[in-house]
N, C-alpha and C positions, 0 to 999 in steps of 0.2 A: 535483479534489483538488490542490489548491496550498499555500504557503506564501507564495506574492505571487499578486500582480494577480487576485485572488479575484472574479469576477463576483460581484457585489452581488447580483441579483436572482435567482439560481440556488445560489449557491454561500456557503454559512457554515460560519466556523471557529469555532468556541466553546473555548476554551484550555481545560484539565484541568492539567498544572501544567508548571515549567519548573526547570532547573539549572544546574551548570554542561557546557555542552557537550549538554544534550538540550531536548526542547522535548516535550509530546504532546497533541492538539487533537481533539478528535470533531468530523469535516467532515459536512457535509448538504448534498447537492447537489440540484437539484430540476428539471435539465436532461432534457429527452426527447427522444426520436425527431426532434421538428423543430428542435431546438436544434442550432447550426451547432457546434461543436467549434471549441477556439481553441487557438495554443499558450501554454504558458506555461513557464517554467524554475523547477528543484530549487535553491533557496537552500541547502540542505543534504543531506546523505544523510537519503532516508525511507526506511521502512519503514512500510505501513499496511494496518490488520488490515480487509480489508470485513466490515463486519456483514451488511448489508442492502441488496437491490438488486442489479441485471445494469449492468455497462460496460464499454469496452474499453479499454485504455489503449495507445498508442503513444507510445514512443520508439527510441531510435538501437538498440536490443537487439531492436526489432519492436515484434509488437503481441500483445494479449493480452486475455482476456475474463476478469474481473472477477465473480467470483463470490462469495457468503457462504464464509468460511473461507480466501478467497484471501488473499496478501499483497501487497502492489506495493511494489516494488522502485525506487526513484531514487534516482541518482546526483547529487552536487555538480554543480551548472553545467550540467547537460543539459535538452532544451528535452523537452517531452512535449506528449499532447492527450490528453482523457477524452475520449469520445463514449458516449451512449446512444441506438446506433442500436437496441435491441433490446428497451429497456422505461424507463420513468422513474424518476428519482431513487436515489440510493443512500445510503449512512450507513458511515461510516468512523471509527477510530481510527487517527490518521494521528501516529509517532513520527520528528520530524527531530533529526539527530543531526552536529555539528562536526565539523569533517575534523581537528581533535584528536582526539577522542573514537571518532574510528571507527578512526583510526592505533591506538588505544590497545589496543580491542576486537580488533582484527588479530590485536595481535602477540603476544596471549592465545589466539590459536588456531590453533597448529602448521600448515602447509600450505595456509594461504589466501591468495589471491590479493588483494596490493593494489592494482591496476587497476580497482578496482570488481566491481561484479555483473556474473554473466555471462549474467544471466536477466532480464527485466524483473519478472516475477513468479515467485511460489511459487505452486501447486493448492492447494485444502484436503486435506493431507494427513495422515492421524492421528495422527504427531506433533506437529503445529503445531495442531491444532483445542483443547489447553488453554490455549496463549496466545492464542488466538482469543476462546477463552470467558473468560478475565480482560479481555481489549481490551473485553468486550462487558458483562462484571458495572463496569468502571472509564467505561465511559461513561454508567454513572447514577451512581456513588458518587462519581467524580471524588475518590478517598480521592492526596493527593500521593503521600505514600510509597508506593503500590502504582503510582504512574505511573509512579516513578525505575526499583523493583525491575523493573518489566512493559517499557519502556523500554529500558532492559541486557538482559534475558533476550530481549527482542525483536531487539536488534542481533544478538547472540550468533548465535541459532538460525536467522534469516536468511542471515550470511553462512554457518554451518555447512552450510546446507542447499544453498544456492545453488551451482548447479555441476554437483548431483549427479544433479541431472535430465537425460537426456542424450534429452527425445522430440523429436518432431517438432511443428512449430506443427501446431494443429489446421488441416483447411478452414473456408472460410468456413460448409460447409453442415454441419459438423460443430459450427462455433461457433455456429449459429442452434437447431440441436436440442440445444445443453446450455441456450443461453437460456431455450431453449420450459420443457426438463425444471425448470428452476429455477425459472419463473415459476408454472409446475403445483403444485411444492412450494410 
């Protein structure tokens, strides 16, 4: 899940719409277990809603496993990897957003850090699973105006949220029995 250098034969961005200062694309990726992971860098701040599909994502904030309901979290200018060591292919609503626009978003909400995210991701967690499930009704409607509004509400409640989690990374063998539980579902 990129915004450049998008593997061709694994990896499509299909646009949904754009403005000023946001951008939002449903990504389908179709990399598996024997696909080698590569890096690639955040042209913009994302935010991106997994629909569908197990992966992990690493950057400079760690690594993280990628689940339906999940959000990931990228920063401006930082380098990341996907990897699906654990099952293939995913589906993503993936919001990039101007380092205007997220200054903007900031300084709308009292006591957030402008250093970026301190998390690479977000869990599905019950506040976020309705902007989950609009990410998920807007990757078939592709309705504009519900990308700007979903887009903003999605900056919003990421960085609101970001922070507040204070766990521990899971293990590895902890991150292979949520794949398993997820792949069951």
């Amino acid at each position: 899940m990129s915004e450049q250098a998008l593997e061709a034969d694994k990896t499509r961005s299909l646009p949904i719409a754009e403005g000023q200062g946001w951008r939002a694309a449903v990504v389908v990726c179709a990399a598996g277990p024997g696909d080698r992971p590569f890096e690639e860098q955040h042209a913009w701040t994302s935010v991106a809603a997994v629909l569908d599909g197990v992966f992990t994502y690493r950057s400079h904030r760690g690594r993280a496993l990628m689940t339906p309901g999940s959000l990931l979290l990228g920063e401006v200018g930082t380098c990341f990897q996907c990897g699906h060591e654990h099952a293939a292919g995913d589906r993503c609503v993936a919001f990039h957003f101007a380092p205007d626009l997220v200054d903007e978003t900031l300084s709308g909400l009292a006591g957030l850090r402008a250093q970026g995210f301190a998390t690479s991701s977000l869990p599905p967690l019950e506040r976020l699973l309705p902007l989950s499930s609009r990410a998920r009704i807007l990757a078939h409607s592709r309705d504009p105006l519900e990308a700007e509004v979903l887009a903003l509400d999605m900056a919003r409640a990421a960085f609101a949220v970001d922070g507040e989690l204070a766990s521990r990374a899971p293990t590895t063998r902890e991150e292979a029995k949520a794949a398993q539980a997820v792949r069951i579902i």
